[in-house]
KOLTOR-902715 format. One line per field, with one value per atom (N, C-alpha, C): residue number from 1; residue in one letter; atom name; x, y, z. Coordinates in nm, 2 decimals, decimal comma, always signed. Example, Ala and Ser with C-alpha at 12.3 -4.5 7.8 and 13.67 -1.06 7.14 Angstrom:
BEGIN
pos	[1|1|1|2|2|2]
code	[A|A|A|S|S|S]
site	[N|CA|C|N|CA|C]
xx	[+1,32|+1,23|+1,32|+1,28|+1,37|+1,29]
yy	[-0,57|-0,45|-0,33|-0,22|-0,11|+0,00]
zz	[+0,78|+0,78|+0,78|+0,71|+0,71|+0,79]
This chain:
BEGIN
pos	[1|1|1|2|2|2|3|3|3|4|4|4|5|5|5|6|6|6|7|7|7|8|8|8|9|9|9|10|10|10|11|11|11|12|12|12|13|13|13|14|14|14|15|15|15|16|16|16|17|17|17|18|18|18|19|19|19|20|20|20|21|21|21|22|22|22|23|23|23|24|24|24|25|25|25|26|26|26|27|27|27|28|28|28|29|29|29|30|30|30|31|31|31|32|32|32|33|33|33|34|34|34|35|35|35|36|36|36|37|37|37|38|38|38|39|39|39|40|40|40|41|41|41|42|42|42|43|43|43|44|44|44|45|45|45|46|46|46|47|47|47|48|48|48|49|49|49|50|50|50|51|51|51|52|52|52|53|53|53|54|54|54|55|55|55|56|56|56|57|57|57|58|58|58|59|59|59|60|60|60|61|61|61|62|62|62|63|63|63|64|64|64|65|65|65|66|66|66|67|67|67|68|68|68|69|69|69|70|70|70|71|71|71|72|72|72|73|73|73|74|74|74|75|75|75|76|76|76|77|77|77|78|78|78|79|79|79|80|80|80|81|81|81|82|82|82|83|83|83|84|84|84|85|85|85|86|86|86|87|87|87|88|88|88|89|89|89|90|90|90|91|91|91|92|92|92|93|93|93|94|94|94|95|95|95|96|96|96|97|97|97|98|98|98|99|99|99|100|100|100|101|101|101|102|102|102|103|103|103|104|104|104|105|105|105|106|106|106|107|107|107|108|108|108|109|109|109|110|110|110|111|111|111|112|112|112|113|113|113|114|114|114|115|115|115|116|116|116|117|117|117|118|118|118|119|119|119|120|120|120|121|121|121|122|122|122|123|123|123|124|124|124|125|125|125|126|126|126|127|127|127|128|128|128|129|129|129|130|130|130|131|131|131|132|132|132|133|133|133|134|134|134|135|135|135|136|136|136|137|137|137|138|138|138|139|139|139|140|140|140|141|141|141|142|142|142|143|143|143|144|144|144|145|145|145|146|146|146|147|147|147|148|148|148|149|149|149|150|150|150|151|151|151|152|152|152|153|153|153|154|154|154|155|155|155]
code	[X|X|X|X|X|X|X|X|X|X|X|X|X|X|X|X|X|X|X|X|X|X|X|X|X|X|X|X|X|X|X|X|X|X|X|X|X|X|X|X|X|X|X|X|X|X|X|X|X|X|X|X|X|X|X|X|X|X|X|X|X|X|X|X|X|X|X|X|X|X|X|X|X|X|X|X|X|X|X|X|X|X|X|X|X|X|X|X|X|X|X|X|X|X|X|X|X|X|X|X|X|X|X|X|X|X|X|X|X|X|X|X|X|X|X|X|X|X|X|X|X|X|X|X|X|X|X|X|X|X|X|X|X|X|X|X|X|X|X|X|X|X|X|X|X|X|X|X|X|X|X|X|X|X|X|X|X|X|X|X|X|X|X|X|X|X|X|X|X|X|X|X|X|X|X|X|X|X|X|X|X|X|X|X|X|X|X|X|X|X|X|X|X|X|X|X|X|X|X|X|X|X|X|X|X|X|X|X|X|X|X|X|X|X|X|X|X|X|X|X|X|X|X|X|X|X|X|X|X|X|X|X|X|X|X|X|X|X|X|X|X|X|X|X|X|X|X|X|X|X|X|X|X|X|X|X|X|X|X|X|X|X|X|X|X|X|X|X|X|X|X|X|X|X|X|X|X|X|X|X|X|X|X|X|X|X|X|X|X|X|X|X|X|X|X|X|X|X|X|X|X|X|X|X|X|X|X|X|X|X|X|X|X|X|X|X|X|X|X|X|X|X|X|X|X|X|X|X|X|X|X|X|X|X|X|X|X|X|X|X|X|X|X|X|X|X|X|X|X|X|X|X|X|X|X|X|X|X|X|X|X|X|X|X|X|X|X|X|X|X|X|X|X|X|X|X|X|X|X|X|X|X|X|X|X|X|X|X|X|X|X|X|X|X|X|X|X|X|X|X|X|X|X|X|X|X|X|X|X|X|X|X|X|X|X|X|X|X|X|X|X|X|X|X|X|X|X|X|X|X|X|X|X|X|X|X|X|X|X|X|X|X|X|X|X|X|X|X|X|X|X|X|X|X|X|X|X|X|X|X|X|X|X|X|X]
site	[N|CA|C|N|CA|C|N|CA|C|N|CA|C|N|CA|C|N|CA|C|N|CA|C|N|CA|C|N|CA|C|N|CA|C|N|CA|C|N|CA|C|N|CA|C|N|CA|C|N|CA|C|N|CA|C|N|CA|C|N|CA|C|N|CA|C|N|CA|C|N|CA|C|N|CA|C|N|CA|C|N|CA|C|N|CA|C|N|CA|C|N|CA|C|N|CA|C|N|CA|C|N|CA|C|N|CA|C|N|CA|C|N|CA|C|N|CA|C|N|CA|C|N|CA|C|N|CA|C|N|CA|C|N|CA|C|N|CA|C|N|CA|C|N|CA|C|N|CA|C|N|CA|C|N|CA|C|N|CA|C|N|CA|C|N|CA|C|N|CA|C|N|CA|C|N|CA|C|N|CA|C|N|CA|C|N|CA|C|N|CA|C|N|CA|C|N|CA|C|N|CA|C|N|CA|C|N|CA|C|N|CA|C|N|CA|C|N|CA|C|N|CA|C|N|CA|C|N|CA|C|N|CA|C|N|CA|C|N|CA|C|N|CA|C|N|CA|C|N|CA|C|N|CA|C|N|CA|C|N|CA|C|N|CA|C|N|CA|C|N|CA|C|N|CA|C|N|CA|C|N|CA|C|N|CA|C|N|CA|C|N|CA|C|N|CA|C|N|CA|C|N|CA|C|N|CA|C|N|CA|C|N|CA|C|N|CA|C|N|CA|C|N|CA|C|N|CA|C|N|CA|C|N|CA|C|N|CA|C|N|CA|C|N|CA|C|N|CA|C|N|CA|C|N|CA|C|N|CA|C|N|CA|C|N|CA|C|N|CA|C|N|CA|C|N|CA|C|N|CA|C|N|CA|C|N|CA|C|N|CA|C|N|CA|C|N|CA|C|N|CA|C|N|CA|C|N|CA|C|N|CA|C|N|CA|C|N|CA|C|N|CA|C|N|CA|C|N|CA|C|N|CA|C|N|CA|C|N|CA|C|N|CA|C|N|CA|C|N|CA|C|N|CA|C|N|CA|C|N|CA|C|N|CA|C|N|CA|C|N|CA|C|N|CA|C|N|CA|C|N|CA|C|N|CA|C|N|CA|C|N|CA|C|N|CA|C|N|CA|C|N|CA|C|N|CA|C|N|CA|C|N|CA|C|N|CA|C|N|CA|C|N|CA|C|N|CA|C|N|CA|C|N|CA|C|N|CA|C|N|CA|C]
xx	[-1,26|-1,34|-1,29|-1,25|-1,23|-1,06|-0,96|-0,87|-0,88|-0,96|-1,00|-1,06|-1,13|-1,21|-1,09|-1,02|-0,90|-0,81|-0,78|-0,67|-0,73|-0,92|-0,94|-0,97|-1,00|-0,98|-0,83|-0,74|-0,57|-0,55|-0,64|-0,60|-0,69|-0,81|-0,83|-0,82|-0,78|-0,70|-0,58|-0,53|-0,39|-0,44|-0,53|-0,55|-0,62|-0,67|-0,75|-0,67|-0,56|-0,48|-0,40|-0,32|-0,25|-0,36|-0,43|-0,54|-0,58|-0,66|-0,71|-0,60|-0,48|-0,37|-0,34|-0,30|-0,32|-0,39|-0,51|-0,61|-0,59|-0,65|-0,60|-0,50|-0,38|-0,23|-0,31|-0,31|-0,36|-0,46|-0,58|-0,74|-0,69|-0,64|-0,64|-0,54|-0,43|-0,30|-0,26|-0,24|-0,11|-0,20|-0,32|-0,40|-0,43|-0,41|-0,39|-0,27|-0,17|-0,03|+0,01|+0,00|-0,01|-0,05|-0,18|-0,26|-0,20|-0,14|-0,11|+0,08|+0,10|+0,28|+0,36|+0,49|+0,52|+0,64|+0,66|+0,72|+0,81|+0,94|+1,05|+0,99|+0,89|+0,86|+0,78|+0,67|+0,61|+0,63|+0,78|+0,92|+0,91|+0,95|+1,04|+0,89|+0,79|+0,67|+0,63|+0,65|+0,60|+0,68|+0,79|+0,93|+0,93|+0,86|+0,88|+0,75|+0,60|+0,50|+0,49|+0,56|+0,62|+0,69|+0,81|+0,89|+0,80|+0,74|+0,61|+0,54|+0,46|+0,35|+0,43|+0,52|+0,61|+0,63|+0,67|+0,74|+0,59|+0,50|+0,36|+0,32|+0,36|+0,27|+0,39|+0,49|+0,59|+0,51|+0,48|+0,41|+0,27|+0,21|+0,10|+0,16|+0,20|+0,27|+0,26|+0,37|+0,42|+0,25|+0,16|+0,06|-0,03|-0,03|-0,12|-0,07|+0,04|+0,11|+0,09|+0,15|+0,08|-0,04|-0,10|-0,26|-0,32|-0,26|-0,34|-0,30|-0,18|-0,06|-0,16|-0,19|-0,27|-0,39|-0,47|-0,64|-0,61|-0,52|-0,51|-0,46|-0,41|-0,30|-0,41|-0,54|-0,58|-0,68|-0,70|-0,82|-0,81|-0,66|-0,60|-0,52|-0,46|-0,40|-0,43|-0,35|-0,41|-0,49|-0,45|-0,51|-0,69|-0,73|-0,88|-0,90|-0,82|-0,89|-0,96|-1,06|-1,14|-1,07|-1,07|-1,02|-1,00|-1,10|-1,09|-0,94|-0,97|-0,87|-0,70|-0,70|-0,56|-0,59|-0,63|-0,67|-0,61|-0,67|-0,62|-0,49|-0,45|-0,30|-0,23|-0,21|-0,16|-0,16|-0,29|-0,26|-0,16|-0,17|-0,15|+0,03|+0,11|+0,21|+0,26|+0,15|+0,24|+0,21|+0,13|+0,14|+0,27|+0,31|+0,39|+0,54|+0,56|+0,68|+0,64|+0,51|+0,53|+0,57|+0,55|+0,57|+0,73|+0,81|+0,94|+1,00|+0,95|+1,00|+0,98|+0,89|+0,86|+1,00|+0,96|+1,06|+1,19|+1,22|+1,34|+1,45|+1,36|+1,43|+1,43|+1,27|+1,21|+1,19|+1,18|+1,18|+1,36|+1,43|+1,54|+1,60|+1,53|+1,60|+1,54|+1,44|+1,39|+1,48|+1,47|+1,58|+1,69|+1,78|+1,95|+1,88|+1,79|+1,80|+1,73|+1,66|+1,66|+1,76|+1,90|+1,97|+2,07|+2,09|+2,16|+2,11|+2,00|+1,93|+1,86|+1,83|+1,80|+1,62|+1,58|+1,45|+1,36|+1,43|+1,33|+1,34|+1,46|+1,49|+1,42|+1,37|+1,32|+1,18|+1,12|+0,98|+0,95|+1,03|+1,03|+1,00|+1,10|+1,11|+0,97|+0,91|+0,77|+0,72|+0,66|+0,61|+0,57|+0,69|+0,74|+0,64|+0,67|+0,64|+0,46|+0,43|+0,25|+0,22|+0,26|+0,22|+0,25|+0,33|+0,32|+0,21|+0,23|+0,13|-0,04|-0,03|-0,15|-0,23|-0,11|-0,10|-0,14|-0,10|-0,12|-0,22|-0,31|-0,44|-0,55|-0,56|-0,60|-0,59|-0,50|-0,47|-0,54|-0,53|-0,58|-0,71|-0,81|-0,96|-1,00|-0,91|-0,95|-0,93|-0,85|-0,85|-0,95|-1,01|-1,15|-1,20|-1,25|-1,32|-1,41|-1,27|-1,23|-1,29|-1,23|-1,29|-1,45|-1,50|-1,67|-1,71|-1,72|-1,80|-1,71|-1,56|-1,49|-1,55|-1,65|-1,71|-1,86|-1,90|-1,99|-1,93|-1,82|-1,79|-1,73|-1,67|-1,64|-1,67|-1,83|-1,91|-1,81]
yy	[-1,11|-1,08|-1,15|-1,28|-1,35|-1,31|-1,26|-1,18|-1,08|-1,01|-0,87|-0,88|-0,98|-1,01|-1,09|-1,13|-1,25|-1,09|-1,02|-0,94|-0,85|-0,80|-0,74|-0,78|-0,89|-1,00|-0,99|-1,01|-1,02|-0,88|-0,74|-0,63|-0,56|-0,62|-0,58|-0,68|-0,82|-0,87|-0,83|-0,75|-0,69|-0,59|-0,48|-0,38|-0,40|-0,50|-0,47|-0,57|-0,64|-0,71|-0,59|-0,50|-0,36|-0,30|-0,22|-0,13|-0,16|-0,27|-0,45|-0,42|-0,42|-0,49|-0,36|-0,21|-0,11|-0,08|-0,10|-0,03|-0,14|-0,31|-0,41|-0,35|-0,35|-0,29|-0,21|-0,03|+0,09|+0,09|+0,01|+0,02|-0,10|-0,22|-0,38|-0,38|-0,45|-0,45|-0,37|-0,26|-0,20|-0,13|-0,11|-0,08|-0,21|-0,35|-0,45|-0,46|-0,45|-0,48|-0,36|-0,25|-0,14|-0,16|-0,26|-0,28|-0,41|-0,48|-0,63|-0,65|-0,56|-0,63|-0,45|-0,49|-0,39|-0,34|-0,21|-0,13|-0,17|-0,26|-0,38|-0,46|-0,56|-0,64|-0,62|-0,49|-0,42|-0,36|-0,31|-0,31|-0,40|-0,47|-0,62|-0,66|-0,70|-0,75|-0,70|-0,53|-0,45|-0,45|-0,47|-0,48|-0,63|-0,74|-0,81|-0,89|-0,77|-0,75|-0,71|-0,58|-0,52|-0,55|-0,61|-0,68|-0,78|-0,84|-0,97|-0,89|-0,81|-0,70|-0,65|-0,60|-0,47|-0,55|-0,74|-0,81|-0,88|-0,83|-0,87|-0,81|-0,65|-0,55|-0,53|-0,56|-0,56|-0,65|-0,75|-0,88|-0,81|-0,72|-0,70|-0,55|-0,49|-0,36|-0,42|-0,52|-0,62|-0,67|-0,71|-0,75|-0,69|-0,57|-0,43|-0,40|-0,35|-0,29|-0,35|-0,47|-0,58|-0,58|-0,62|-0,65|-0,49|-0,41|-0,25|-0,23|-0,24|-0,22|-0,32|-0,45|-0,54|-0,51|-0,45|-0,38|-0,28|-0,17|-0,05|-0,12|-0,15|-0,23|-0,27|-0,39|-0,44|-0,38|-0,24|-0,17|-0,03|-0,04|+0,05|+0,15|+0,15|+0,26|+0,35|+0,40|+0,54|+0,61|+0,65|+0,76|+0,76|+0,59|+0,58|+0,56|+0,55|+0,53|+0,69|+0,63|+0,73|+0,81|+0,92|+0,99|+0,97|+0,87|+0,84|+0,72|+0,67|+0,55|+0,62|+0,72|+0,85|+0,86|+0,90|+0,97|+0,83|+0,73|+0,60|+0,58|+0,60|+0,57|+0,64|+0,76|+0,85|+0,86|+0,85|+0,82|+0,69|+0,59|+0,46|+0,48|+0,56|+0,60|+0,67|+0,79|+0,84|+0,70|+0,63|+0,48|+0,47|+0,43|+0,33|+0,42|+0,53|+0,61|+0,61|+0,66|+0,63|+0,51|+0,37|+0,25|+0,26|+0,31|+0,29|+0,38|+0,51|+0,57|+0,45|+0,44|+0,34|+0,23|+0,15|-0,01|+0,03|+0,13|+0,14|+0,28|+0,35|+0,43|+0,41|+0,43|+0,46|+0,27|+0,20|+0,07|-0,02|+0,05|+0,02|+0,07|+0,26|+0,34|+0,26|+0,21|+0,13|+0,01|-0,09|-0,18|-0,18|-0,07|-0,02|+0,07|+0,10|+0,14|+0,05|-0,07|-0,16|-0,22|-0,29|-0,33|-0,25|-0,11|-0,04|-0,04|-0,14|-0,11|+0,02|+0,11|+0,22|+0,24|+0,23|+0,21|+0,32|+0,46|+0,58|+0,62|+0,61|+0,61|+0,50|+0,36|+0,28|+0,33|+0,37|+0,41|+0,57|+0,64|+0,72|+0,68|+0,60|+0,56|+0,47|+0,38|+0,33|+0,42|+0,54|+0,64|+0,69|+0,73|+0,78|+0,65|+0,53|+0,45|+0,43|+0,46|+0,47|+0,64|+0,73|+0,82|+0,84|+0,76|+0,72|+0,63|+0,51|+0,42|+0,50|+0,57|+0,63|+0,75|+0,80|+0,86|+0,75|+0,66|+0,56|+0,50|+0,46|+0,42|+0,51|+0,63|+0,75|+0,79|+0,73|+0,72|+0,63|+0,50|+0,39|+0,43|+0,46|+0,51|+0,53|+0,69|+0,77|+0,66|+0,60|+0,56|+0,44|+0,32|+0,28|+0,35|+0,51|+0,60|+0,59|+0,67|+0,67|+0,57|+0,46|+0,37|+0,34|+0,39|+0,31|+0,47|+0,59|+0,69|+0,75|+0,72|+0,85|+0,83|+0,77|+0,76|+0,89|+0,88|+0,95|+1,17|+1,14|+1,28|+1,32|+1,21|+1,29|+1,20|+1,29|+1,20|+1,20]
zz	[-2,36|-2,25|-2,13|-2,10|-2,02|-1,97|-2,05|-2,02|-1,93|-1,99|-1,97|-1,83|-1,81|-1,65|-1,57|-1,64|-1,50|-1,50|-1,57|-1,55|-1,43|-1,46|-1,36|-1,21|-1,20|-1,09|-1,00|-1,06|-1,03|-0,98|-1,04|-0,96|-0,88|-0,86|-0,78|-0,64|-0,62|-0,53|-0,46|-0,58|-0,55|-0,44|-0,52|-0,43|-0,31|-0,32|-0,19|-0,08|-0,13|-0,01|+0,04|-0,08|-0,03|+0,06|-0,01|+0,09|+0,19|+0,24|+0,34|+0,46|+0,37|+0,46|+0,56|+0,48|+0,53|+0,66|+0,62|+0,72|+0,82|+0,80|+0,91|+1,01|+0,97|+1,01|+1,13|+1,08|+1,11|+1,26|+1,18|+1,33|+1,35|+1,40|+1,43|+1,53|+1,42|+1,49|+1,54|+1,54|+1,57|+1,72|+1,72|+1,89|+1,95|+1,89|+1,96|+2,07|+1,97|+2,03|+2,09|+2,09|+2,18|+2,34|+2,33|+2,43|+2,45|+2,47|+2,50|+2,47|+2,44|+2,40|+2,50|+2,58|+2,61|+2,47|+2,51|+2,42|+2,31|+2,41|+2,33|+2,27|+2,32|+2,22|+2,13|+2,16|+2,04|+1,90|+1,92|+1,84|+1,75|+1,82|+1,73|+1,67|+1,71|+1,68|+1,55|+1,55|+1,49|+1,33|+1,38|+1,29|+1,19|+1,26|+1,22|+1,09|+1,17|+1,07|+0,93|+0,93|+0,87|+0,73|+0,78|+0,69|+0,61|+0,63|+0,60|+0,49|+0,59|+0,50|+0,37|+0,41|+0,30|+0,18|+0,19|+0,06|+0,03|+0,08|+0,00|-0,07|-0,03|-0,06|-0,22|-0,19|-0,31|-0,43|-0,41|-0,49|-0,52|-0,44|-0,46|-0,58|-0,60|-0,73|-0,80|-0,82|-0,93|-1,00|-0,96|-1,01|-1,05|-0,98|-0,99|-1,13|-1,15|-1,27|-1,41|-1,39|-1,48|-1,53|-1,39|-1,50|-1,49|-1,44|-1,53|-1,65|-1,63|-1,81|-1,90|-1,82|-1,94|-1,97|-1,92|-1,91|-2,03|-1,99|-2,08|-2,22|-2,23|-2,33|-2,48|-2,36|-2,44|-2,48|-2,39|-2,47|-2,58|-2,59|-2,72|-2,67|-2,53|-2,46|-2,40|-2,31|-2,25|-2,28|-2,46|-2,53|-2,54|-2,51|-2,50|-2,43|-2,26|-2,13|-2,13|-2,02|-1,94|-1,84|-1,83|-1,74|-1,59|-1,53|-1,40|-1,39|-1,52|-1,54|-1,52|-1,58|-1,58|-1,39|-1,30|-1,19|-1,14|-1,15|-1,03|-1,09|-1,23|-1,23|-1,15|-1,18|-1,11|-0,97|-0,89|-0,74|-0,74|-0,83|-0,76|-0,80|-0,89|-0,89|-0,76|-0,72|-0,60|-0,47|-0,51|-0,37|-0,41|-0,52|-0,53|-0,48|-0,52|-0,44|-0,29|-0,25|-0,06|-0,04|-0,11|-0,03|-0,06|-0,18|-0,20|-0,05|-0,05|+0,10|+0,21|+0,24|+0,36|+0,30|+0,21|+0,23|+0,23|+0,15|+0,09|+0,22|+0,30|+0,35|+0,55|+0,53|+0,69|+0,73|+0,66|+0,74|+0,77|+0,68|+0,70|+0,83|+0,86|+0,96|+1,07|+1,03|+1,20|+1,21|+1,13|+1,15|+1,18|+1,17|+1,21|+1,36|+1,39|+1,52|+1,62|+1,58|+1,66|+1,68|+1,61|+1,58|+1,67|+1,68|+1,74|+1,89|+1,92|+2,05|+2,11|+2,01|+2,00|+1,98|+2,13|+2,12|+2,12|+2,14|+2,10|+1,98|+1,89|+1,78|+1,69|+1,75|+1,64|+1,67|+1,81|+1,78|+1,72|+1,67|+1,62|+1,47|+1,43|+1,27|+1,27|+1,38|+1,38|+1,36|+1,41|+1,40|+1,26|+1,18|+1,06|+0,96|+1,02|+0,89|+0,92|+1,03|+1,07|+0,99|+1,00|+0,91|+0,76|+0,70|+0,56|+0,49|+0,60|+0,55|+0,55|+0,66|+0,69|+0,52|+0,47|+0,35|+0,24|+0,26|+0,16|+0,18|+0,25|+0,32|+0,26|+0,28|+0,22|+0,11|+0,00|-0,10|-0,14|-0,11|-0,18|-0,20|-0,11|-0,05|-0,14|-0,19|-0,25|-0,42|-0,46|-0,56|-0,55|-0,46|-0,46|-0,47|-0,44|-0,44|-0,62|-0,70|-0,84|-0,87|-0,88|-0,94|-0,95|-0,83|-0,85|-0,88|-0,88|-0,92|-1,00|-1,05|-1,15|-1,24|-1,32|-1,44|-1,45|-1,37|-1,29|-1,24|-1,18|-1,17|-1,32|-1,41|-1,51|-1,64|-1,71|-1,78|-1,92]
């Protein structure tokens, strides 16, 4: 039982530093520095958040994965989770492909076009990586959603 509660502890810190971090990002930051930083240094500012957030949000999978794999694991496998339990995996699979698009494709295309000094092109690829994250935000929601009533929509 004390497993079973530190493992659920470990993910739901995970998620809600991912999800947390998201929305922070989304309504906080990013209409802060909009409002206070011009365009160039909003860039680089933005670029430099980013990179920070992204190798957290990396740390933050890595621990999600784990202590879910450990929850299921120790309660006899998929085959006797609850269906809501299948629904948050699954969303949290397609997170985990949007964050690979974001780190792995659209945060790099912004980095090579700052780098190129290419400032409509990096706020483009800004752009691109605000409407992913935004999918993922919405995602996560919906999987806190899951979690506190999927027991409830599917008895």
């Amino acid at each position: 039982m004390l497993m079973r509660s530190l493992f659920l502890l470990l993910h739901l810190l995970a998620a809600t530093a991912w999800v947390g971090g998201m929305a922070a990002i989304q309504f906080a930051v990013r209409p802060a520095a909009a409002q206070a930083l011009a365009p160039p240094e909003r860039l680089r500012f933005m670029q430099a958040l980013l990179r920070h957030f992204l190798s957290w949000v990396a740390i933050a999978i890595g621990v999600l994965l784990i202590s879910g794999l450990a929850m299921v694991w120790e309660a006899g496998g998929f085959g006797r989770m609850h269906a809501s339990v299948h629904a948050m995996a699954a969303i949290g699979l397609v997170m985990i492909g949007v964050f690979g698009h974001i780190r792995l494709r659209l945060f790099v295309q912004l980095q090579r076009a700052l780098q190129a000094g290419d400032a409509p092109g990096a706020a483009a690829g800004l752009g691109r990586i605000r409407n992913a994250v935004m999918l993922n935000l919405v995602l996560g929601t919906l999987v806190f959603a899951v979690a506190l009533v999927g027991r409830v929509l599917w008895p």
